[in-house]
C-alpha positions in Angstrom: 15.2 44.4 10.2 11.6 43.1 9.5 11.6 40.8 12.2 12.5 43.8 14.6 9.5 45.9 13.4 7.4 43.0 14.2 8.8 42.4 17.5 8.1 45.9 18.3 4.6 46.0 16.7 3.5 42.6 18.6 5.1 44.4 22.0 2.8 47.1 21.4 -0.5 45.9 20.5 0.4 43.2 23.8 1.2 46.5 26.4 -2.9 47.8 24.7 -5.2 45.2 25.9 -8.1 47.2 24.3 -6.2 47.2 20.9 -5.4 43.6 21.3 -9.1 42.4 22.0 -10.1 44.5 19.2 -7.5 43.2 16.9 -8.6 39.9 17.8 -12.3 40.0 17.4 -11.5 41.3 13.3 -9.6 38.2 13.0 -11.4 35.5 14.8 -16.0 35.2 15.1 -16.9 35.8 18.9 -17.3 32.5 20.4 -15.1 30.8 17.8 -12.0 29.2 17.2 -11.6 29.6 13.2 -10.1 32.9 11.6 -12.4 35.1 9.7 -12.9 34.9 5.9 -11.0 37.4 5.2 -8.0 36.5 6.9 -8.0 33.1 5.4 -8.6 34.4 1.9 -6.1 37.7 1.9 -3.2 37.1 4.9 -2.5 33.8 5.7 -1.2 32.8 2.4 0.8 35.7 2.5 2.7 34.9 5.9 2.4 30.7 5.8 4.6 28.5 3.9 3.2 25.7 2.2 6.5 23.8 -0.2 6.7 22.3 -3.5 4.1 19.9 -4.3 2.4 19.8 -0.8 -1.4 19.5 -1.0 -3.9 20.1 2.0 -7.3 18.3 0.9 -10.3 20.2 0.3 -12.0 19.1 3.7 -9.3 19.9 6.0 -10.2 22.2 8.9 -7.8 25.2 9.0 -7.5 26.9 12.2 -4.4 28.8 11.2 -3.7 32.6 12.2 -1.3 35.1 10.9 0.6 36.2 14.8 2.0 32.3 14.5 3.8 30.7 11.8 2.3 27.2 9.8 4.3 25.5 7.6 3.9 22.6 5.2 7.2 20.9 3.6 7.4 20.0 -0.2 5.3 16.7 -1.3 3.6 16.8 2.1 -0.1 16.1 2.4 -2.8 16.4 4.9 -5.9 13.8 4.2 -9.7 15.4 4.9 -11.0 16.3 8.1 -8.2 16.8 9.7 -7.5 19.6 12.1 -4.8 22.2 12.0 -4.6 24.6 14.8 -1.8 27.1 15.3 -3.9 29.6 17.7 -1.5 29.2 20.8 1.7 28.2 19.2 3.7 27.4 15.3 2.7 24.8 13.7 5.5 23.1 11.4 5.8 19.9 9.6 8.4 18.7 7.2 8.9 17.5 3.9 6.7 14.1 2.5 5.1 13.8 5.9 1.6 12.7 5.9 -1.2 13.5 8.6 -3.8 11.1 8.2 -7.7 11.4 8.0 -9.1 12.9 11.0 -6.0 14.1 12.9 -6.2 16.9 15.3 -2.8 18.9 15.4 -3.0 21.6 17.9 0.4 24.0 18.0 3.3 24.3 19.5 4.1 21.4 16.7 7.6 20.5 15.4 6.7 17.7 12.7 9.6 16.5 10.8 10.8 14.9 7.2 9.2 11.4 6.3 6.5 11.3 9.1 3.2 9.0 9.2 0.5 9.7 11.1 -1.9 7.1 11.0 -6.1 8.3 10.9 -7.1 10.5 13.9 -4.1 11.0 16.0 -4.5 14.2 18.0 -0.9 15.8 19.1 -2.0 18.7 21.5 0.9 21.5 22.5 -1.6 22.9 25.1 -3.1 22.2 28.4 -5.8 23.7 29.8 -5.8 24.9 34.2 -8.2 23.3 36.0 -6.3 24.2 39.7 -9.1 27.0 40.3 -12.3 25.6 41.3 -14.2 29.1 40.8 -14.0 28.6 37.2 -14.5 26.2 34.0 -11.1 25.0 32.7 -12.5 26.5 29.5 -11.9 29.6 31.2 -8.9 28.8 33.1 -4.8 29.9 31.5 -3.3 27.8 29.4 0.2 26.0 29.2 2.3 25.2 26.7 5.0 22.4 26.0 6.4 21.8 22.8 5.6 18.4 20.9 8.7 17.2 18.7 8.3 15.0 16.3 11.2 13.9 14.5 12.2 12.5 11.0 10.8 8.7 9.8 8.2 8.6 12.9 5.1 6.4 12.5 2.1 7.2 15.2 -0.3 4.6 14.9 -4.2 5.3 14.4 -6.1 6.8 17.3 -3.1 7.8 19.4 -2.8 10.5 21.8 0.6 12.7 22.3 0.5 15.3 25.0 2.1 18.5 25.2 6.1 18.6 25.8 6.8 15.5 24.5 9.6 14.3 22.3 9.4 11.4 20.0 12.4 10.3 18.3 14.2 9.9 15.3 12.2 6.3 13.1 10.4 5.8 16.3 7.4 3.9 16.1 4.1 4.2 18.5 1.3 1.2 18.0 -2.6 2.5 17.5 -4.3 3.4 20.3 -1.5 4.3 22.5 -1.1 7.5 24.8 2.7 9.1 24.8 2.7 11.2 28.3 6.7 11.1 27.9 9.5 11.3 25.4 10.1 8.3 23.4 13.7 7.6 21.8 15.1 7.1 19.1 14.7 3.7 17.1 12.2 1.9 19.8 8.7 0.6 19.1 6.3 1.7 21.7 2.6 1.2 23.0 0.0 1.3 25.7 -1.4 3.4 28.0 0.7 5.1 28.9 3.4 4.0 26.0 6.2 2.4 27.1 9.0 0.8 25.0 8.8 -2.5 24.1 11.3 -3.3 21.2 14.8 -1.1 20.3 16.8 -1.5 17.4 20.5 -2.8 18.5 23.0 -0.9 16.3 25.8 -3.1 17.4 23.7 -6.3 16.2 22.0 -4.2 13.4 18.4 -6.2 14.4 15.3 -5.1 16.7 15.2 -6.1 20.2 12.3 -6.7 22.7 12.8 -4.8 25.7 11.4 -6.3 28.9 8.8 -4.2 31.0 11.4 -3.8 34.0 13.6 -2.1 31.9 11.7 -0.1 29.6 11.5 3.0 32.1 14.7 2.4 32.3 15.5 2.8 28.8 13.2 6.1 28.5 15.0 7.4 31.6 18.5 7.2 30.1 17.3 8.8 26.8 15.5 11.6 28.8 18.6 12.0 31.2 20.7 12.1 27.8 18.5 14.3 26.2 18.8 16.8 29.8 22.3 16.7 29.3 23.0 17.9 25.8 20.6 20.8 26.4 
């Protein structure tokens, strides 16, 4: 029932653009991207889960607001100067993940169980327009894809994931590498842009390196697969 009288309330103050700019200039500083004192102090640990022994250190940056959800799993931690944004979309990571120093994690974020993120990986849900040549992309709409991350990934330091991509299941990306496109399950990946390189045989029960002519190949089949079960 609560849900419902939120749906209804968020419906509302959306059909009200006046309401909604006022709404939002309480909440976040003109020209800023950080929620006001106040809502940091009194309502977001009200309406944000954070489990069972999770710590988020002292010098993290939270850019967390109350209209999307952020979560933190039990024994999970995120290292100084990191970045949390959930201003466009939920933000939610699992239990004993770690995001490293200096990461940038910008919603819509699913982060699973038993995830390492190396020091200053950015994973960006959003993109900003840039089509309209009358005006700044800073200025321009925004879109929206999903990044997935799922249980027992590794990103190496300074990579890159863009928005809509899925990484799977005890994947592993090498530092420095930019993932424009899912990755499967149990495959090592790397470069610009990533591409497979090594896959774990479950028939042999060892990893494989996977040749360059086939690596698209592999990603394709595991993207088609991934089409088909939706």
């Amino acid at each position: 029932m609560l849900i419902g009288v939120d749906m209804k309330i968020a419906e509302y103050i959306k059909d009200k653009p006046r309401l909604k700019r006022l709404l939002l200039w309480m909440m976040i500083p003109t020209n800023q991207q950080r929620p006001r004192v106040w809502i940091q102090w009194f309502v977001n640990p009200f309406v944000h889960r954070k489990g069972k022994g999770a710590l988020i250190r002292r010098r993290t940056r939270k850019d967390v607001f109350p209209y999307y959800a952020f979560s933190l799993g039990d024994y999970s931690l995120i290292e100084d100067f990191a970045t949390i944004n959930n201003g466009v979309g939920d933000v939610s990571i699992g239990k004993r993940s770690i995001v490293g120093i200096g990461n940038v994690i910008i919603g819509p974020i699913f982060i699973g169980d038993d995830v390492m993120l190396a020091q200053n990986v950015v994973l960006s849900g959003l993109n900003h327009g840039y089509e309209n040549t009358e005006l700044p992309p800073s200025k321009q709409d925004v879109s929206l894809g999903l990044i997935r991350i799922e249980d027992r990934v590794w990103i190496g330091a300074n990579s890159v994931v863009t928005a809509g991509v899925t990484i799977g299941k005890h994947a592993v990306i090498g530092a420095g590498s930019i993932v424009t496109r899912d990755i499967p399950a149990f495959s090592v990946a790397v470069g610009n842009p990533a591409r497979v390189i090594k896959a774990f045989n479950s028939e042999l029960g060892k990893w494989e390196r996977v040749s360059q002519s086939n690596s698209g190949m592999v990603q394709q089949e595991k993207a088609t697969e991934k089409n088909e079960d939706r």
